[in-house]
N, C-alpha and C positions, 0 to 999 in steps of 0.2 A: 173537472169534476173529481169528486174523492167520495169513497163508500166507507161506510162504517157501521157497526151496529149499533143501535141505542137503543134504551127502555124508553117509550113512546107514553107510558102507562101516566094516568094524573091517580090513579087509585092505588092502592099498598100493595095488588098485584102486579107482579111484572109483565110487562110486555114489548120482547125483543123485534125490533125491523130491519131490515138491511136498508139503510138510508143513504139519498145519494143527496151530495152538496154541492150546488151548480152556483156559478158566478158568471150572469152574464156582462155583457159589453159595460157595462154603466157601474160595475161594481157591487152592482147589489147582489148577497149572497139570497137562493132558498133550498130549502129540504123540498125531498118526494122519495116516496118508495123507490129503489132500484129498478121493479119491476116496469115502471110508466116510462125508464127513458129507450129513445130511439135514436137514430142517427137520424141527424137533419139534411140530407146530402145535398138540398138544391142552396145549403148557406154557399155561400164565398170564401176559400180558402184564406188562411192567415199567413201571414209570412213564413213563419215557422213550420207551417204544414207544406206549404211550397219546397222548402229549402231541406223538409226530411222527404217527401220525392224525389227529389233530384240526388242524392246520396243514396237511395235505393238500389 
């Protein structure tokens, strides 16, 4: 996931979000506010998340 701000606006006035850009399993990227995301805890560890516990 990466956050960023963007102007969200289709009108000539601005308007800024904190938007987050998620990529899941399948490669497909999407947007959603910052605020919507949560931690999923019941997913399945990745290898990578295995392997920075055990260096902890």
């Amino acid at each position: 996931m990466s956050e960023c701000y963007e102007n969200v606006s289709d009108t000539g006035i601005e308007r800024w979000m904190e938007l987050a850009y998620i990529r899941g399993a399948s490669g497909r990227e999407f947007t959603t506010a910052v605020a919507n995301v949560e931690p999923a805890y019941d997913q399945p560890q990745t290898a990578d998340g295995r392997r920075n516990q055990r260096s902890a």
